[in-house]
N, C-alpha and C positions, 0 to 999 in steps of 0.2 A: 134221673140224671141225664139220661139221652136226651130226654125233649128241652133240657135246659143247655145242653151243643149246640142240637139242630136251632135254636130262635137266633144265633149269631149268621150264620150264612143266609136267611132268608131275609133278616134286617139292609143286610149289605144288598141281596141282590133287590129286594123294596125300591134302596136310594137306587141302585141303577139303574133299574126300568123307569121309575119318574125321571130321572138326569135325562135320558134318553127321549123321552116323551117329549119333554121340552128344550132337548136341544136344535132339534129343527126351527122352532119357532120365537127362539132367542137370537139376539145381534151378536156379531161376536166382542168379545173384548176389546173397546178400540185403543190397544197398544201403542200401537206406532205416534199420532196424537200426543197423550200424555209424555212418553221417551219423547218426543221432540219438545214440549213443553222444557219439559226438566233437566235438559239436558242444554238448551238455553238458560232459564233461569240460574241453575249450578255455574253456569261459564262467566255467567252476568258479576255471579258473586263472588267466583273465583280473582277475574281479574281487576274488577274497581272495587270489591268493599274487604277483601280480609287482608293486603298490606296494611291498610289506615289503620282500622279496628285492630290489626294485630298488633298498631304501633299503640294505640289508645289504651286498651282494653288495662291496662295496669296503672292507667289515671284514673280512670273511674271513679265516684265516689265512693268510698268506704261501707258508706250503707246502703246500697244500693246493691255492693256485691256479698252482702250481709244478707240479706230478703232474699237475692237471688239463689245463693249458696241454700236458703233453707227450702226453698220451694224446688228445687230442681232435682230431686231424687224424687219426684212420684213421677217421671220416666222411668226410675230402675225396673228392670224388668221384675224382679224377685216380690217386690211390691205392688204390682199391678196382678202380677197373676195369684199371688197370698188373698190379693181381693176377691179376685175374678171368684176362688176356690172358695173364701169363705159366703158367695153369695149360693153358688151351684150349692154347694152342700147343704144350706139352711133352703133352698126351694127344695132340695132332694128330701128332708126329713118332713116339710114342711106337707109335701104332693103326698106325704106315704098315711098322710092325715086325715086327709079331705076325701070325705066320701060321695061328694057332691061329684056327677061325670063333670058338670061344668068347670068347675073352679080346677079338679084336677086337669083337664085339658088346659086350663090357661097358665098353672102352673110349668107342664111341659113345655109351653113355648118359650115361659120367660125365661126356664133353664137351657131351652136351644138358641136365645138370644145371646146368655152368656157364655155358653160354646165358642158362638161363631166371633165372640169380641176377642176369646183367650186364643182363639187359633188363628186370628189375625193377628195379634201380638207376638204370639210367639214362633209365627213361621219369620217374620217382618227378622223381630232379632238374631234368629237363629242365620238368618241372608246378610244380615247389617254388621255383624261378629264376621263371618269369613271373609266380608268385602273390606272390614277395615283392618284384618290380618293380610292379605292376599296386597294390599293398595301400597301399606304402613308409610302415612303422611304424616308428618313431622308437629307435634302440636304446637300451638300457639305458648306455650310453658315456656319455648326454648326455639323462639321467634328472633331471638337476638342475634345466636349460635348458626342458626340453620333457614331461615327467612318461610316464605310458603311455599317453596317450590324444590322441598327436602321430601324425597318421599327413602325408606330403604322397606323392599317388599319384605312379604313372612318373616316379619320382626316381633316378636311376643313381646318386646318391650312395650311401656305403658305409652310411653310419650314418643311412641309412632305408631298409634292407632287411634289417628283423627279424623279417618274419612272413610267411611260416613260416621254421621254421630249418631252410637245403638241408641241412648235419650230420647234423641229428634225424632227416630225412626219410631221406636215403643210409643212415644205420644202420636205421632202421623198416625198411625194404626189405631191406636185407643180412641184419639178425639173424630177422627174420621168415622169412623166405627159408629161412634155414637151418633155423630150428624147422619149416618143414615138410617140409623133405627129412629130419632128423632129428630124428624124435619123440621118441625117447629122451631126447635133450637139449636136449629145446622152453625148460624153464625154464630154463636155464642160458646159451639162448643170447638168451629174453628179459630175465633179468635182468640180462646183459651192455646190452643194448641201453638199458635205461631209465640204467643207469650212465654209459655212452658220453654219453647226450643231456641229462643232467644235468650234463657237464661246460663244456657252453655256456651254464648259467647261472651255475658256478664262476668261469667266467675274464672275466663280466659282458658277454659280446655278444649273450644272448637274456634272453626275459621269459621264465618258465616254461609260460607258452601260447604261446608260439611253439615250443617244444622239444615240448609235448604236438600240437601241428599238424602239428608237422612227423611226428614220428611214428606217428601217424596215418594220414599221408598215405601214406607209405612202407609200413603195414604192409598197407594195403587195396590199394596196387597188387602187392604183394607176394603178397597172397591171392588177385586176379585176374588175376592171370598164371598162375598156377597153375592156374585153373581155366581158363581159355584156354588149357595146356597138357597140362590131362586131357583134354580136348574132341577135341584133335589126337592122342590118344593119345602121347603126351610126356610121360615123364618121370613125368610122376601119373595115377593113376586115379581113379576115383569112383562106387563102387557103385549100383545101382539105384534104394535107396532115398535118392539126392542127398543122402549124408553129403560128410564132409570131403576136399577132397584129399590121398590116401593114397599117399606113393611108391613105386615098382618098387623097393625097395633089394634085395629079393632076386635080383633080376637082374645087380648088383654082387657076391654071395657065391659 
């Protein structure tokens, strides 16, 4: 029973002395950059595109906000991490199989792969829920009453908590996430992403800056997690000269 205590605090100090090891020799996070990026493009779409769309968005074609309405809940958070959980769990049974060191070692990685997707996901929302409790912008529902520039703060009502949209943000983190475990199909799995967060302006319960916030938000914690997990040696790497975090995938072939 003791020696099954003591392997938790030696775990944790493990990640700390590699964090440490390689925190000299990593760039830091370039924050300021990205906040200036987003905080232009948010303003961009603040003030020329969610008046129009918000006057549009109820012309729409019919089936258009049909298709949209069905695809736009694999943002909900509930559904991405029931994923997340049922992949962990089936490599967890799966590792506890294989007697091979190899195949079990490649097992671990792919379930520290799906770690580092569910804790990008779920720090993202867990920031994207207080920012649009804390904001309470008025939704596009009730564009007619109250226009875009309604906000009433710490409002638990539904329909003023539009900004950011938690959707945008859970996909920003999800498809981000994946474009850096998989480069090959970085665009494909960002231009799923800006589609997905497009569809919450479709079905009329975000402005189009709140879809670009939300997004955003999710893509940067999605990048800093990452680098929080080349740091720990996890999953990513990050060469000398503080380029991008680059995945172990060859460690999966």
């Amino acid at each position: 029973m003791s020696g099954t205590v003591d392997r938790k605090p030696s775990f944790w100090n493990y990640l700390r002395k590699r964090y440490e090891t390689r925190r000299t020799i990593h760039r830091r996070v370039p924050w300021k950059g990205f906040v200036f990026t987003a905080i232009n493009a948010i303003a961009i779409a603040f003030f020329v595109f969610d008046r129009p769309l918000g006057q549009a968005a109820k012309d729409l074609a019919p089936r258009l906000i049909t298709v949209a309405g069905d695809i736009t809940d694999i943002g909900r958070l509930a559904w991405i991490l029931a994923g997340l959980c049922t992949i962990f769990a089936t490599g967890y049974l799966v590792r506890r199989r294989l007697w091979k060191v190899r195949r079990r070692f490649r097992m671990v990685y792919f379930t520290q792969m799906t770690a580092y997707v569910g804790l990008s996901v779920l720090v993202t929302s867990i920031v994207a829920n207080v920012l649009k409790f804390a904001i309470g912008r008025a939704r596009p529902l009730i564009y007619d009453q109250e226009g875009i520039f309604s906000f009433a703060p710490f409002n638990a009502d539904f329909l003023h908590q539009s900004f950011p949209s938690g959707h945008s943000a859970n996909i920003g983190a999800l498809f981000v996430a994946l474009a850096l475990l998989f480069p090959r199909f970085r665009l494909g799995f960002i231009g799923i992403g800006l589609w997905l967060g497009a569809t919450r302006v479709i079905i009329g319960v975000h402005y189009p800056s709140d879809v670009v916030a939300g997004l955003a938000l999710g893509a940067w914690f999605a990048f800093a997690t990452s680098v929080l997990f080349a740091r720990c040696g996890l999953v990513f790497s990050i060469d000398r000269d503080g380029g991008w975090p680059t995945p172990r995938l060859s460690r999966l072939l």
